[in-house]
Structures are given as structure tokens and as C-alpha cells.
py3Dmol code that shows the C-alpha trace and the ligand (Angstrom):
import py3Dmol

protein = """\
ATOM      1  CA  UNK A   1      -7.956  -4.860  25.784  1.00  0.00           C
ATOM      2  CA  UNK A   2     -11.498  -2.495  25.376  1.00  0.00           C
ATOM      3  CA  UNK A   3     -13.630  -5.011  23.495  1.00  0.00           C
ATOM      4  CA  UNK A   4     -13.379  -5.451  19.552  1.00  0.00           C
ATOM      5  CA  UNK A   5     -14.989  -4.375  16.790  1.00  0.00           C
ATOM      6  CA  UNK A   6     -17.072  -7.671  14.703  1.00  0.00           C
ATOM      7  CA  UNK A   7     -15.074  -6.823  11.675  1.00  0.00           C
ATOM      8  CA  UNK A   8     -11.485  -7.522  13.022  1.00  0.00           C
ATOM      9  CA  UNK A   9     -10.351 -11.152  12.178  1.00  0.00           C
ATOM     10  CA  UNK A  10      -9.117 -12.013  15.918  1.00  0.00           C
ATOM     11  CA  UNK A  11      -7.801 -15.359  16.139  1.00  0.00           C
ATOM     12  CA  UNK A  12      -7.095 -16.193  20.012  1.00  0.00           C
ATOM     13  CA  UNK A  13      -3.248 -16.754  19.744  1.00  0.00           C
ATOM     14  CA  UNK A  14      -3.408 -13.440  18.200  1.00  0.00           C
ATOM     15  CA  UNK A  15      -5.089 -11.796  21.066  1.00  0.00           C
ATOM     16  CA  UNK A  16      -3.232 -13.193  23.203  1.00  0.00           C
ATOM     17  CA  UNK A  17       0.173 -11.902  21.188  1.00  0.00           C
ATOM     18  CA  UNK A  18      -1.321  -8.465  21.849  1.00  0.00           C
ATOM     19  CA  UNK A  19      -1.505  -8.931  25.157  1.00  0.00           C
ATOM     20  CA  UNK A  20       1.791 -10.283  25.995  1.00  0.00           C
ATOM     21  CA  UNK A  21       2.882  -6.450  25.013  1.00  0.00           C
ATOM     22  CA  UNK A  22       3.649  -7.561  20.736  1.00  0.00           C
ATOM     23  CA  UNK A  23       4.362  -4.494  18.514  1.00  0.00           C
ATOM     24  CA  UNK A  24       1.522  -4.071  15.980  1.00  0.00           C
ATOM     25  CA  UNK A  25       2.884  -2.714  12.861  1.00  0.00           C
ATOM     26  CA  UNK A  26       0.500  -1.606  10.424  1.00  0.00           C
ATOM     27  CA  UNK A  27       1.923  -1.577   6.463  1.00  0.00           C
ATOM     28  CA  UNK A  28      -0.409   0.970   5.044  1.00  0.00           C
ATOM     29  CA  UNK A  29      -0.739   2.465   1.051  1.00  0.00           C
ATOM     30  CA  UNK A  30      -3.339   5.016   1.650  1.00  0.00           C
ATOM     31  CA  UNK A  31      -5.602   3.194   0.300  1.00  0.00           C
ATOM     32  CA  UNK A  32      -9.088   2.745   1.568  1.00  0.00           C
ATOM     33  CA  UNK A  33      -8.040  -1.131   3.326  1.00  0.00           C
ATOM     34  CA  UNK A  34      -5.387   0.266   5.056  1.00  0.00           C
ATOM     35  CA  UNK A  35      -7.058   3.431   6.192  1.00  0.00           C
ATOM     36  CA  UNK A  36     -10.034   1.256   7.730  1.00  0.00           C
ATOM     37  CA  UNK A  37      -7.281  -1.445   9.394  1.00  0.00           C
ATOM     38  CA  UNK A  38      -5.596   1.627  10.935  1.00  0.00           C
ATOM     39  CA  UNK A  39      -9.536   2.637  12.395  1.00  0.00           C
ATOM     40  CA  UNK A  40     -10.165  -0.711  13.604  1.00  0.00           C
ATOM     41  CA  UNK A  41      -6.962  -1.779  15.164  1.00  0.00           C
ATOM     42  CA  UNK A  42      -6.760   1.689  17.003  1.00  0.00           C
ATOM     43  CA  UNK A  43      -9.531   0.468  18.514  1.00  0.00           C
ATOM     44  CA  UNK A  44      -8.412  -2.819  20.331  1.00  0.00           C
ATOM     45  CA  UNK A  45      -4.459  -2.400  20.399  1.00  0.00           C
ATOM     46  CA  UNK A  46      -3.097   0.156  22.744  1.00  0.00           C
ATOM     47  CA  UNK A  47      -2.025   2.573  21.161  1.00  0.00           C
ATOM     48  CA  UNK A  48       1.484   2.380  22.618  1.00  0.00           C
ATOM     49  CA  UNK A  49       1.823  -1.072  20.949  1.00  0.00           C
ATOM     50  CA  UNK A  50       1.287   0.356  17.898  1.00  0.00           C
ATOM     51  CA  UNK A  51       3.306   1.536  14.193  1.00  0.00           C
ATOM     52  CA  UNK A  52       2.204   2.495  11.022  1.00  0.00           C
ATOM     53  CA  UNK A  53       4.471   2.082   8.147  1.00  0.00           C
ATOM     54  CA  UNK A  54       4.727   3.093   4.744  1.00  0.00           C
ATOM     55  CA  UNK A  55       7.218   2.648   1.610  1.00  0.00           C
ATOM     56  CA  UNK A  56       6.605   6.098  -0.092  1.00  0.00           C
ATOM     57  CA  UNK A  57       7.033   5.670  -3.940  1.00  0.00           C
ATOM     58  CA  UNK A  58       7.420   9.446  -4.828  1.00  0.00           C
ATOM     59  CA  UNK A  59       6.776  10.447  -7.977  1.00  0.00           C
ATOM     60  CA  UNK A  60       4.657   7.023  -9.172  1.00  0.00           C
ATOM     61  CA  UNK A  61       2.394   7.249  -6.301  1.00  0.00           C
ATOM     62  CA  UNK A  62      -0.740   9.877  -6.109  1.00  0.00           C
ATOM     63  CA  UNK A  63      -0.220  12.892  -4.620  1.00  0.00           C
ATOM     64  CA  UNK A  64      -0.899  13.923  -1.475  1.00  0.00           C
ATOM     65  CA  UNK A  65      -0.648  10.158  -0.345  1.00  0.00           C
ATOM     66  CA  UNK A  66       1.942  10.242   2.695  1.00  0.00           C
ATOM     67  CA  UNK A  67      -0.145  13.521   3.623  1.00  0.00           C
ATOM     68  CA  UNK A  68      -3.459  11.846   3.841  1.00  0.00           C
ATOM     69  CA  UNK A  69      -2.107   8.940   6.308  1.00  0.00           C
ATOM     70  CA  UNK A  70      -0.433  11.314   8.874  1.00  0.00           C
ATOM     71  CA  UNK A  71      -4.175  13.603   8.324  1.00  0.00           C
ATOM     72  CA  UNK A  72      -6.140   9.750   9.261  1.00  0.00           C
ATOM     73  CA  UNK A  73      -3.592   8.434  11.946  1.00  0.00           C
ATOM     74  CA  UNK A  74      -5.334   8.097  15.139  1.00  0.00           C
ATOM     75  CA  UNK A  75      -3.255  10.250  17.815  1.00  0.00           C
ATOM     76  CA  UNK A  76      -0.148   8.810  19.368  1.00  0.00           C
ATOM     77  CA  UNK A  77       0.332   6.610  16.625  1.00  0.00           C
ATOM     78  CA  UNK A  78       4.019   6.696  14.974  1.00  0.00           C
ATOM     79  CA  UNK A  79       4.333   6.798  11.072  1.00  0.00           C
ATOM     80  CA  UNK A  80       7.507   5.189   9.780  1.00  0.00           C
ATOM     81  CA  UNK A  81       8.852   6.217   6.504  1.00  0.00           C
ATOM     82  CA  UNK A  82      10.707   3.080   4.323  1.00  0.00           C
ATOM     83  CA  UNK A  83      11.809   4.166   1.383  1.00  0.00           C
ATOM     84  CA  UNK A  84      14.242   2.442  -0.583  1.00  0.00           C
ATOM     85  CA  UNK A  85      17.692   2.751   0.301  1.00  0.00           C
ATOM     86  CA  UNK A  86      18.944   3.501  -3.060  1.00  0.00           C
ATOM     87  CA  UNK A  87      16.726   6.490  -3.540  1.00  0.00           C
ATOM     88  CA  UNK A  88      15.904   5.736  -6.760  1.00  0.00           C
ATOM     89  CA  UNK A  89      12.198   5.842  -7.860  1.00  0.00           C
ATOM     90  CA  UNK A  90       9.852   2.655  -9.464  1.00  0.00           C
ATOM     91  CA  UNK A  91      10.618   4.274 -13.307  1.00  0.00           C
ATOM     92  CA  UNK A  92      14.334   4.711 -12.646  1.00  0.00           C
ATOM     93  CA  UNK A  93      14.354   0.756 -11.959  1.00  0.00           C
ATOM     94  CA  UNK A  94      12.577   0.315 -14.859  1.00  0.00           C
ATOM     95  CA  UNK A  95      14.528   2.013 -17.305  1.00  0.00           C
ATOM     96  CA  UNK A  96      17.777   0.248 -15.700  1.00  0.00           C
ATOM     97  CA  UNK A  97      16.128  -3.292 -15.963  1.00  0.00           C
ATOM     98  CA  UNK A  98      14.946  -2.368 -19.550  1.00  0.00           C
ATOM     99  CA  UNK A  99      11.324  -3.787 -18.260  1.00  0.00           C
ATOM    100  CA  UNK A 100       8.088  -3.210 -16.262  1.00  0.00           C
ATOM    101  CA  UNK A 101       7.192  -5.402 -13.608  1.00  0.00           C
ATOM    102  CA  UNK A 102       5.334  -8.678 -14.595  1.00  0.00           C
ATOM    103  CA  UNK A 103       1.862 -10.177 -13.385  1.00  0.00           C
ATOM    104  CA  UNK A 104       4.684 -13.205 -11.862  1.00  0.00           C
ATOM    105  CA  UNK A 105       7.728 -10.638 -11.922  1.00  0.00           C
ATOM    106  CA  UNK A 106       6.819  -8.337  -9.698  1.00  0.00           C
ATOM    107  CA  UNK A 107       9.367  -7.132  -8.394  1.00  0.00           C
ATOM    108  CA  UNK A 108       8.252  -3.821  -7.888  1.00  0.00           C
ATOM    109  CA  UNK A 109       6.075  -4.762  -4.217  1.00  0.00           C
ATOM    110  CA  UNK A 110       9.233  -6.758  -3.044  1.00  0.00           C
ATOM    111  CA  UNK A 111      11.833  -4.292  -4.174  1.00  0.00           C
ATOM    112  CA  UNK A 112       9.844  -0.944  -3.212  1.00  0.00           C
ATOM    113  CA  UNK A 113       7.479  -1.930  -0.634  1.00  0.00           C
ATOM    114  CA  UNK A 114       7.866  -5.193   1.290  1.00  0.00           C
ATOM    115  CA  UNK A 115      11.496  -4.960   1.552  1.00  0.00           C
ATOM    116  CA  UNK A 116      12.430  -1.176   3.049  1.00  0.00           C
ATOM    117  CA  UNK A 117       9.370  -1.828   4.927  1.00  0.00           C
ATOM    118  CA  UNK A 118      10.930  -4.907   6.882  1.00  0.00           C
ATOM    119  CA  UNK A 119      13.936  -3.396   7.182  1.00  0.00           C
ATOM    120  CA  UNK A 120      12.160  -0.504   9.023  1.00  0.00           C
ATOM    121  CA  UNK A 121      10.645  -3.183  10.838  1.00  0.00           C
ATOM    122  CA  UNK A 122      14.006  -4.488  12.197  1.00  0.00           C
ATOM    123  CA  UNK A 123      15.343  -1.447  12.916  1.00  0.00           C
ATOM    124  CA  UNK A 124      11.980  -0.334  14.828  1.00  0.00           C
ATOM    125  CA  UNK A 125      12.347  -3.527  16.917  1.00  0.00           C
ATOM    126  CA  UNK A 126      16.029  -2.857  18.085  1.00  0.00           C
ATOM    127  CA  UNK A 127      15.398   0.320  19.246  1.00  0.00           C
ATOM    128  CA  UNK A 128      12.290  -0.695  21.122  1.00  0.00           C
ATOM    129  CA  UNK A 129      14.201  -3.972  23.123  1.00  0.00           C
ATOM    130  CA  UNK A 130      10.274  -3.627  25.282  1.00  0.00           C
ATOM    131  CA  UNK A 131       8.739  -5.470  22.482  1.00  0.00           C
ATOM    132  CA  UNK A 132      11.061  -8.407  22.872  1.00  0.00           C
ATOM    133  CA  UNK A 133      11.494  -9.103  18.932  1.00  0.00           C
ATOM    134  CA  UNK A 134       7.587  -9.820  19.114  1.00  0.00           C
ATOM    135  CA  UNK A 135       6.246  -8.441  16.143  1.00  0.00           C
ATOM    136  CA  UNK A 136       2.335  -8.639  14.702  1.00  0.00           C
ATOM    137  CA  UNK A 137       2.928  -7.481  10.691  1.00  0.00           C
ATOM    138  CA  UNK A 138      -1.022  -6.343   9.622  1.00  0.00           C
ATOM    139  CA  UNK A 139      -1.783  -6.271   6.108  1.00  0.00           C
ATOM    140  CA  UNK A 140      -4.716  -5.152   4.844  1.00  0.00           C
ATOM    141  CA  UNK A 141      -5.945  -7.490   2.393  1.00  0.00           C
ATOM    142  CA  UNK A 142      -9.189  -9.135   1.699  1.00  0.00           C
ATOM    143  CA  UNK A 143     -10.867 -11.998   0.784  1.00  0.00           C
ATOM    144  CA  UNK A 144     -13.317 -10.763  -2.139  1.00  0.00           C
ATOM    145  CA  UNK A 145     -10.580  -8.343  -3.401  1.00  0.00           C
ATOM    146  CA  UNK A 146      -9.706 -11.541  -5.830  1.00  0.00           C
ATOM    147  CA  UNK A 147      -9.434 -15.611  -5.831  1.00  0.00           C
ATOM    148  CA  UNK A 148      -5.819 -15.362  -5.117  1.00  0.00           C
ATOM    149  CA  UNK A 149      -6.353 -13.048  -2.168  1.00  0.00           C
ATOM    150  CA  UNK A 150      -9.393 -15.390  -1.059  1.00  0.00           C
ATOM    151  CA  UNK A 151      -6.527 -18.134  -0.889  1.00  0.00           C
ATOM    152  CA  UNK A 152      -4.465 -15.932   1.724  1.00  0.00           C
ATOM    153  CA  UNK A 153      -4.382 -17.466   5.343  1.00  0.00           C
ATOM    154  CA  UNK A 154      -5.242 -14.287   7.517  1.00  0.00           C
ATOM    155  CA  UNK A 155      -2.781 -15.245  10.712  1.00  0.00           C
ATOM    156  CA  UNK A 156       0.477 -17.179   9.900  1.00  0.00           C
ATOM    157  CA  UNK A 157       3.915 -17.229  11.061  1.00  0.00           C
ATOM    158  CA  UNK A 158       6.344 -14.781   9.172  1.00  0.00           C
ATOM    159  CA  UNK A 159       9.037 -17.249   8.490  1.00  0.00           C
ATOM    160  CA  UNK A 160      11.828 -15.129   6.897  1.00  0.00           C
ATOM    161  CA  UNK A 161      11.354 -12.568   9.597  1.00  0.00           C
ATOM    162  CA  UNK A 162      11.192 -14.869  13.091  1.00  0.00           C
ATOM    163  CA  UNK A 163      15.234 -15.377  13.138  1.00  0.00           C
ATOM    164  CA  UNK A 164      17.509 -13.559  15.332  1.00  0.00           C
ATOM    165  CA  UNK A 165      15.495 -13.011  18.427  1.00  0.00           C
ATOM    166  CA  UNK A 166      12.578 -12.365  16.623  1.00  0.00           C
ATOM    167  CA  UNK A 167       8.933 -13.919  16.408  1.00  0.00           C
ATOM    168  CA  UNK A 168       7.063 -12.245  13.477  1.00  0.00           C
ATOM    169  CA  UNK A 169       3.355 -12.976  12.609  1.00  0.00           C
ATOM    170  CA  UNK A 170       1.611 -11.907   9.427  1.00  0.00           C
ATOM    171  CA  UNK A 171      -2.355 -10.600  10.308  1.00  0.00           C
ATOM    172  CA  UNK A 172      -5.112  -9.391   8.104  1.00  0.00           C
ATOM    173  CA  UNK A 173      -7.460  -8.116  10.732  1.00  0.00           C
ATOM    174  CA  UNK A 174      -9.849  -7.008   7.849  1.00  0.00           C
ATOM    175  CA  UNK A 175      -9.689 -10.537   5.694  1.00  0.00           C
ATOM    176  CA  UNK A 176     -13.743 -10.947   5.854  1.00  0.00           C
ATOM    177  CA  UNK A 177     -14.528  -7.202   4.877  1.00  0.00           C
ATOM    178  CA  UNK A 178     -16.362  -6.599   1.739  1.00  0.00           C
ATOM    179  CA  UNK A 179     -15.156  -3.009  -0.254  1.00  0.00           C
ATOM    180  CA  UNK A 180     -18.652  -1.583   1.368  1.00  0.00           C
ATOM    181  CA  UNK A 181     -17.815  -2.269   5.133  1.00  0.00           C
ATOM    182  CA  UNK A 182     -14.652  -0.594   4.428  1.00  0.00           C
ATOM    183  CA  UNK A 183     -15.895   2.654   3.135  1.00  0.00           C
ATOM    184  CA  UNK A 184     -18.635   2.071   6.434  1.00  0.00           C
ATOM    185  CA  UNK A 185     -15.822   2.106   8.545  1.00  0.00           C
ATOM    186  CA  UNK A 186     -14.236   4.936   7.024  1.00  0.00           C
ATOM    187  CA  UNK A 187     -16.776   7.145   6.572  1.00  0.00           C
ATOM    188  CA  UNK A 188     -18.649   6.221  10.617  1.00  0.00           C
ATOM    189  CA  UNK A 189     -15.136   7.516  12.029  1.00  0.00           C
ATOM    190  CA  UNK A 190     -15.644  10.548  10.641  1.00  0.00           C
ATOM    191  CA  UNK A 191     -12.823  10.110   7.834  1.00  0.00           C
ATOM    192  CA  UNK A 192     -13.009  10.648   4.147  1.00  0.00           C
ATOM    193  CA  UNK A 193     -10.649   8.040   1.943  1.00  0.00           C
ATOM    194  CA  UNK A 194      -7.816   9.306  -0.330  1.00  0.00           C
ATOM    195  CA  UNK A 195      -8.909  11.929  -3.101  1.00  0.00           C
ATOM    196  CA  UNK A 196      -8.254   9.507  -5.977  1.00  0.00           C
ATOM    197  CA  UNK A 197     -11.411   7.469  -4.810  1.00  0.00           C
ATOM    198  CA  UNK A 198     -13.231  10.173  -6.761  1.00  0.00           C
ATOM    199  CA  UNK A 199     -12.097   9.412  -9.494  1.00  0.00           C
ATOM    200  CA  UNK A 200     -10.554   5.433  -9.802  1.00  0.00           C
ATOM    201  CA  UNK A 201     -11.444   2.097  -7.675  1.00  0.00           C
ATOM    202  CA  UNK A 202      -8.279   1.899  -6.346  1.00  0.00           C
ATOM    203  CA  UNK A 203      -5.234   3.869  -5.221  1.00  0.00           C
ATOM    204  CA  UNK A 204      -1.785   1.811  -6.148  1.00  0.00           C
ATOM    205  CA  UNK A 205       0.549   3.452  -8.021  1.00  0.00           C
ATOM    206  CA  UNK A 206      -0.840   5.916 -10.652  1.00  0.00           C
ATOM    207  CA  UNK A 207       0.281   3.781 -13.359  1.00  0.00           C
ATOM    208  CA  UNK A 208       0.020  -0.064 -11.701  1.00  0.00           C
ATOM    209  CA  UNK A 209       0.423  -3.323 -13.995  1.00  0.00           C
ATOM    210  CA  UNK A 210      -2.528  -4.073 -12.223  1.00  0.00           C
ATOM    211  CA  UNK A 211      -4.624  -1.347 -14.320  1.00  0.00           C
ATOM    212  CA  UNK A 212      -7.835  -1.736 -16.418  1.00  0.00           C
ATOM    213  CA  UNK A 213      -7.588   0.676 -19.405  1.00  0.00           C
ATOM    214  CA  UNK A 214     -10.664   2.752 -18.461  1.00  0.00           C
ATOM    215  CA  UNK A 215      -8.229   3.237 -15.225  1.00  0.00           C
ATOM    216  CA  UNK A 216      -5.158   3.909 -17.239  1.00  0.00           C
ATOM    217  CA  UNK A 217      -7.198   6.554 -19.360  1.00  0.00           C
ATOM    218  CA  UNK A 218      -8.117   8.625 -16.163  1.00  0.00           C
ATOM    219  CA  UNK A 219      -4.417   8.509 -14.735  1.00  0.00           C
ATOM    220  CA  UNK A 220      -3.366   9.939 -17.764  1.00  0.00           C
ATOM    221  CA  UNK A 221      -5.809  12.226 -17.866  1.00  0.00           C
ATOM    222  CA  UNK A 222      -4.971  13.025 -14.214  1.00  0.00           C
ATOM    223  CA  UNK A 223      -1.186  13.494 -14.602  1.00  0.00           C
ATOM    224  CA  UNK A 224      -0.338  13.970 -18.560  1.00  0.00           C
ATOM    225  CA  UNK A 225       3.116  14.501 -17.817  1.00  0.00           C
ATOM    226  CA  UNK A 226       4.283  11.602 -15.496  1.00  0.00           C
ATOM    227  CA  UNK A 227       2.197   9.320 -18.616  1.00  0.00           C
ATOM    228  CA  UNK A 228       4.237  10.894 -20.903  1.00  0.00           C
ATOM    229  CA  UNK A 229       7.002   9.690 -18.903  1.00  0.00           C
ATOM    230  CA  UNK A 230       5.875   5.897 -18.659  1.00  0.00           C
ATOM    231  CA  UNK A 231       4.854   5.861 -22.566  1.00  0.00           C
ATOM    232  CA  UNK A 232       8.473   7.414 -23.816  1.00  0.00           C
ATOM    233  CA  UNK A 233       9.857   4.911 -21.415  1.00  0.00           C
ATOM    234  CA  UNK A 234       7.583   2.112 -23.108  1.00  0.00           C
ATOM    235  CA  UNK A 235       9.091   3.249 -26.450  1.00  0.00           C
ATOM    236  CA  UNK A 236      12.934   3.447 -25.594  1.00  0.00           C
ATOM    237  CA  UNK A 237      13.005   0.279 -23.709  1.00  0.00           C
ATOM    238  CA  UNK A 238      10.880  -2.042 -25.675  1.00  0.00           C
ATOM    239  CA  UNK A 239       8.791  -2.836 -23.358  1.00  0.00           C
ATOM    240  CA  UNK A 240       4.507  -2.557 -22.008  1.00  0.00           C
ATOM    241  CA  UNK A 241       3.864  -1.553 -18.468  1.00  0.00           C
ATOM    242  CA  UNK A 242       0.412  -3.597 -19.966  1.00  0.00           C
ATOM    243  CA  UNK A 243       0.982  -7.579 -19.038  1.00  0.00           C
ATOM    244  CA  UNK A 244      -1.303  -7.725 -22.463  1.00  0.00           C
ATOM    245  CA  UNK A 245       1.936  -5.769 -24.204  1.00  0.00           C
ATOM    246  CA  UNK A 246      -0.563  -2.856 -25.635  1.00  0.00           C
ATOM    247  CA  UNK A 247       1.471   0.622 -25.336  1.00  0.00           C
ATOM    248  CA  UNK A 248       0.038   2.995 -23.162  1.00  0.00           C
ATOM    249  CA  UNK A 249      -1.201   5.135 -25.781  1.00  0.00           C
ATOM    250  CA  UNK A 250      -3.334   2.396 -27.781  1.00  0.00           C
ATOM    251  CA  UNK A 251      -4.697   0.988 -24.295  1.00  0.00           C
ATOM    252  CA  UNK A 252      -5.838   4.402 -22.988  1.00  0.00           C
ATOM    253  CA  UNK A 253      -6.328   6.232 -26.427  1.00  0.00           C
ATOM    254  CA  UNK A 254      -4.496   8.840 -25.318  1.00  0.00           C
ATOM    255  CA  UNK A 255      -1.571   9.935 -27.706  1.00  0.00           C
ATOM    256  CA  UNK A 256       2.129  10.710 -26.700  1.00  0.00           C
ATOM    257  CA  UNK A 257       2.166  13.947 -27.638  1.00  0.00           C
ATOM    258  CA  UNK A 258      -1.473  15.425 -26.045  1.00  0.00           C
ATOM    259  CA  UNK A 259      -1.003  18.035 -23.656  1.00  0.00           C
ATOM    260  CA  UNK A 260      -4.746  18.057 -22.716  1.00  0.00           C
ATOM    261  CA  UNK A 261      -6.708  16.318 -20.260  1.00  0.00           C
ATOM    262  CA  UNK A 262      -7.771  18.177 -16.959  1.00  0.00           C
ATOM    263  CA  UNK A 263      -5.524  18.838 -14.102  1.00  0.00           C
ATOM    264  CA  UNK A 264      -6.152  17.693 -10.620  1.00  0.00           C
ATOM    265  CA  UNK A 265      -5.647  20.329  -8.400  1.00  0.00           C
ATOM    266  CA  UNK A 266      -3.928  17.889  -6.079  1.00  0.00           C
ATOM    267  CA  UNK A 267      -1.290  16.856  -8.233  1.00  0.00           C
ATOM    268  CA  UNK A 268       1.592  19.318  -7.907  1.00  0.00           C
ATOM    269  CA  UNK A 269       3.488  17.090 -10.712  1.00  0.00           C
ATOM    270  CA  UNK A 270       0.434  17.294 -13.325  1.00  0.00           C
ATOM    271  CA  UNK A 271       1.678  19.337 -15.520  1.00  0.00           C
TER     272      UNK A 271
END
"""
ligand_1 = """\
8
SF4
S 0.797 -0.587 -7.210
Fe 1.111 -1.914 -9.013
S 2.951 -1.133 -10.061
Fe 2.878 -0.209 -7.986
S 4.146 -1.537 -6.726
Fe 2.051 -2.321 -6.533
S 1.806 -3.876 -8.154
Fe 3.667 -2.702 -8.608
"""
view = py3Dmol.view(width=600, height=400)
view.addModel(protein, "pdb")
view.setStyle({"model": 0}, {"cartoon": {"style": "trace"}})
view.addModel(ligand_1, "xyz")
view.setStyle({"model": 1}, {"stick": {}})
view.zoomTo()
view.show()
């Protein structure tokens, strides 16, 4: 291996993992983490060792996402697709379950993301026997993106994954970057992050659980007719995508029925 950057967390068994020939899958949003993980790793793992996966979530994620990570991929680097089998998107589940996603429910990363993604996983791994069911599963989480993220142990055993042949680690190569290194990384490769950083701190889904209300605000003001969407869906179903169970509409001051706000020219679905 050419020699590593400072920033990657590299424990030794996990070098030597890499070594022994391991597939490095790398589950990436889009986001700004993922986008510098994908930089870094290119870097130190060859690149025929090498995925990059990602659970599209159509119409609730930002436009243009699944466009910007083939644009960033370093070349000769697969992207993998997982989208849920069922086809159906994030609001369709939510209308069936009559409920959002909770702070402790969330259902919505294991049902749309960590799920398909696993099972493209699998799949990857039986068509490629030269891995050997070794598997290195990066994530790109940090420690100062919150206290329960700072409690995250970056190289464990996958548990639920290593059965049937297979030996499954879980890596955060980028566990001791701060949000600054990350934009350094991006920006000193010559990359630009995903549009949205222009206008919000992070890019999750447009409307996330997760969401302040200034954030909230700008998505709706970014795409009036997909928050239309999530605050009739509020309404019929009883229920806040807010864990503080505001509506939409008194969180963001925005009302139901505006048509205003400015389009993004990147969002095809805006109006
Ligand atoms: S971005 Fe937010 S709403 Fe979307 S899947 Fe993740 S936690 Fe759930």
C-alpha cells in the first residue's frame, strides 16, 4: 500500500485486512463525510479492492445527489445502486405506517439505507468469490459530529454480517476529522461538495427528523412542492415529521398553501 494520508483512522489489523486482498466498500450519502472518505481511501486502498455504495432515496433526497457521487468517484471505482426492493419511496412508508420516523424509531436509515445497502453488499461479495467473504464496511462518521457519534468505536467486527462465509468489519477511516478538515480535503483534491452546502449544513434527506427549523425553512423554500407534500401528509395522518410534534408550517413559518419561495435551479421537482 502507497503510504497514508494522517487523517485516515488506520488501526493495524485493519491494514493488514487490506492487504490480505479485503473488499473496501464505501456507504456514501453525498454528503461532504462521505465525499472526503471516498478521497482519502482512494488514496491507500487499491483501487481494485474498492466499492462505493449508495441507497438512493428519490424523491426525499436533494437533487442531483446520485449525479454528484459518480461526478467525485475517483476512476475505476464501481458505484452500486441499493435501493429498496419494494420501490416505494421514504413518504409512501410514511403514509402506510400513519407516522414519521422517531429520534429512537428510526426506521427510516435501517429500512432505506442500511438494509438494501447490505444486501448489495452480499450480493457484491458472491459475485466477486476473490474477496473471500472479507469485507471492510467504511462509514463516514465522526467524532465531533455529536456525543453519541463521539461514543462510536471506529473499527469493530460487523456481527450480523460475518455469518455464512463471511468476515465483515465496520471502519470510520475519518472518525478524528473535524467538519473543517473535511471541506480541506475536499476542496485540496480539486472537488467542490454537493450544491446544497450553499445553502444548509448538511445534506440528509431534504426534509430529515434530524432538522433545525431555520433548516426546515430553507428546504421549503428550496422545494415548495415536495413540503407541501410532507405538511398535507402531517395533516392526514396525524402525525409531525418534528420529534417536538410542531407541524411543518408553524416550525418553518411557511404556510400550506404558499406557492412562493425561490426555485433552485437544480431541483427538477421544485415546482
Ligand atoms: S436523513 Fe433523516 S429522515 Fe432521512 S433517512 Fe436519515 S435520519 Fe431518516
Amino acid at each position: 500500500m502507497p503510504a497514508e494520508p494522517a487523517d485516515i483512522h488506520l488501526p493495524p489489523a485493519c491494514r493488514e485486512t487490506i492487504r490480505a486482498g479485503a473488499l473496501v466498500a464505501i456507504n456514501t450519502s453525498g454528503g461532504k463525510d462521505s465525499q472526503a472518505m471516498t478521497i482519502l481511501l482512494s488514496r491507500i486502498v487499491p483501487r481494485d479492492q474498492i466499492v462505493a455504495v449508495h441507497a438512493p432515496l428519490g424523491e426525499v433526497e436533494w437533487p442531483g445527489t446520485v449525479e454528484h457521487i459518480e461526478a467525485t468517484l475517483p476512476a475505476g471505482v464501481p458505484l452500486v445502486l441499493a435501493p429498496v426492493a419494494s420501490g416505494k419511496s421514504l413518504l409512501d412508508r410514511v403514509e402506510e405506517r400513519g407516522m414519521f420516523p422517531g429520534v429512537r424509531q428510526r426506521w427510516c436509515t435501517a429500512e432505506h439505507k442500511r438494509g438494501p445497502i447490505e444486501r448489495e453488499l452480499r450480493r457484491y461479495l458472491k459475485i466477486h468469490p476473490r474477496f473471500d467473504g472479507r469485507l471492510l464496511n467504511c462509514l463516514g462518521i465522526r467524532r465531533d459530529e455529536s456525543a453519541a457519534r463521539a461514543g462510536r468505536v471506529p473499527w469493530r467486527r460487523n456481527e450480523r454480517m460475518s455469518v455464512a462465509g463471511r468476515e465483515v468489519f465496520d471502519w470510520l477511516p475519518i472518525f478524528d476529522l473535524s467538519t473543517e478538515d473535511v471541506f480541506r480535503v475536499i476542496r485540496l483534491a480539486g472537488q467542490s461538495p454537493h450544491w446544497i452546502y450553499r445553502h444548509l449544513s448538511r445534506c440528509s434527506c431534504s426534509f430529515c427528523i434530524f432538522s433545525s427549523p431555520g433548516d426546515l425553512r430553507t428546504a421549503a423554500e428550496l422545494r415548495p412542492a415536495l413540503y407541501r407534500r410532507y405538511a398535507r401528509t402531517e395533516r392526514r395522518i396525524g402525525h409531525t415529521l418534528s420529534p417536538t410534534r410542531r407541524p411543518l408550517p408553524e416550525l418553518t413559518g411557511v404556510p400550506l398553501a404558499a406557492g412562493g419561495g425561490f426555485e433552485d435551479p437544480a431541483d427538477p421537482i421544485g415546482a
